[in-house]
C-alpha positions in Angstrom: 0.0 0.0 0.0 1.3 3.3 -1.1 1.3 6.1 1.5 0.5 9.6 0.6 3.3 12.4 0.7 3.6 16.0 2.0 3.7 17.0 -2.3 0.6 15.2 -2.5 -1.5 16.2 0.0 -0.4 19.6 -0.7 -1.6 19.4 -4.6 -4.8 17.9 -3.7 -5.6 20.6 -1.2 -4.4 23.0 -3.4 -6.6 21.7 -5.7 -10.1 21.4 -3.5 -9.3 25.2 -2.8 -8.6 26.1 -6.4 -12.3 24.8 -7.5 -13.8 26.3 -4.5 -12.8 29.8 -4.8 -13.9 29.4 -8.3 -17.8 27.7 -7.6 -18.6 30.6 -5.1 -17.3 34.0 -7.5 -19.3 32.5 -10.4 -22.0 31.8 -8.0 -21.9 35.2 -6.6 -25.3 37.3 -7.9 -25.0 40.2 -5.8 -23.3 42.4 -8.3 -24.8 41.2 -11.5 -27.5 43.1 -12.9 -29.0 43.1 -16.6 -28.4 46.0 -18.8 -31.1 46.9 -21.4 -29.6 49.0 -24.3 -31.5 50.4 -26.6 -29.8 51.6 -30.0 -26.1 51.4 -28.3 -26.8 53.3 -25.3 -28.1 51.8 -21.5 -31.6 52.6 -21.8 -32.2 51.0 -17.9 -30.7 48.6 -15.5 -32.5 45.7 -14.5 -31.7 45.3 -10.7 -35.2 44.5 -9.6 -38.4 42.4 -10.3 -40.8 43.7 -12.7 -41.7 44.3 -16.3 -39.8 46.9 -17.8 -41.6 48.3 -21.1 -38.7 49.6 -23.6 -39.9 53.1 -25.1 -38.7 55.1 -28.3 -38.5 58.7 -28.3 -42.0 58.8 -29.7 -43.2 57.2 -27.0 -44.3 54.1 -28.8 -43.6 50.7 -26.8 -40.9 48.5 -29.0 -40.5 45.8 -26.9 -42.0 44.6 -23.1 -39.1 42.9 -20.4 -39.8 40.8 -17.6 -37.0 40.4 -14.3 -37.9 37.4 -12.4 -34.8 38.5 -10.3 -32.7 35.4 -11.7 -34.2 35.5 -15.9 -34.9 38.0 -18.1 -37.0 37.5 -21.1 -39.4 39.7 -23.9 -42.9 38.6 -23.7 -44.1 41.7 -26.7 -42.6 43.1 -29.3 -43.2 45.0 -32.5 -40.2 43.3 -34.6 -41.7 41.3 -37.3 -40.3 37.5 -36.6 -40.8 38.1 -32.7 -36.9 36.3 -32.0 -36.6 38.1 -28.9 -39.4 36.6 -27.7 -38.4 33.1 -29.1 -35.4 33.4 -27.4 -36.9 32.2 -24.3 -35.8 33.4 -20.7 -31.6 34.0 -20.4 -29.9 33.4 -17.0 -26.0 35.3 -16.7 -24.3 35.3 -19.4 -27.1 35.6 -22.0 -28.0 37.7 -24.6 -31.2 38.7 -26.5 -31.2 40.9 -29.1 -33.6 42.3 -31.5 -32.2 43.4 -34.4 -34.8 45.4 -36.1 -35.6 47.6 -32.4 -31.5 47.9 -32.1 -32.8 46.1 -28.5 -29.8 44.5 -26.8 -30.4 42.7 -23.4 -27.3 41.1 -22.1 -26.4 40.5 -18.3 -23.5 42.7 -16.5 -21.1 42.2 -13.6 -20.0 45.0 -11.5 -16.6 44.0 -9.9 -16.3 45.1 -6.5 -13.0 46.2 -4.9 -12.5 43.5 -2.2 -8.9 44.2 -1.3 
């Protein structure tokens, strides 16, 4: 029977901690939020549940957003093929888009100084 040494024990610890650190910052979702942009520029952040209509100047509604608080997804929109909506909800590190509303809904992380 082979006994373990210091090297060993070392690497697999080293390894445990390696895969830790790294499941809890991408399970961190207190600094993600989802951006809505709306012909290149941030038209709103989503940081709270709710439906979120997206607006032209005019006015006119393009396109209607729903925050669950953990998926995004369009339930209305005036593009012609309605892909947005067929998209289906997104989770981090999604993306809808709608081309012909120049609609871009893609999730964000703010990183936070912790040193």
């Amino acid at each position: 029977m082979k006994t373990f040494k210091k090297i060993d024990i070392f690497l697999i610890l080293a390894v445990i901690l390696i895969t830790v650190f790294f499941t809890l910052k991408t399970t961190n979702r207190e600094n993600e939020l989802f951006l809505v942009k709306l012909d290149g520029k941030i038209y709103t952040e989503l940081k709270t549940p709710g439906v979120y209509p997206v607006k032209d100047k005019e006015g006119k509604i393009l396109t209607i957003v729903h925050y669950d608080g953990e998926n995004v997804w369009v339930t209305d929109s005036t593009c012609p093929l309605k892909i947005c909506e067929k998209t289906g909800k997104i989770k981090r590190g999604g993306k809808i888009i709608c081309v012909p509303n120049k609609i871009v809904i893609e999730s964000q992380t703010q990183e936070l100084q912790t040193w």
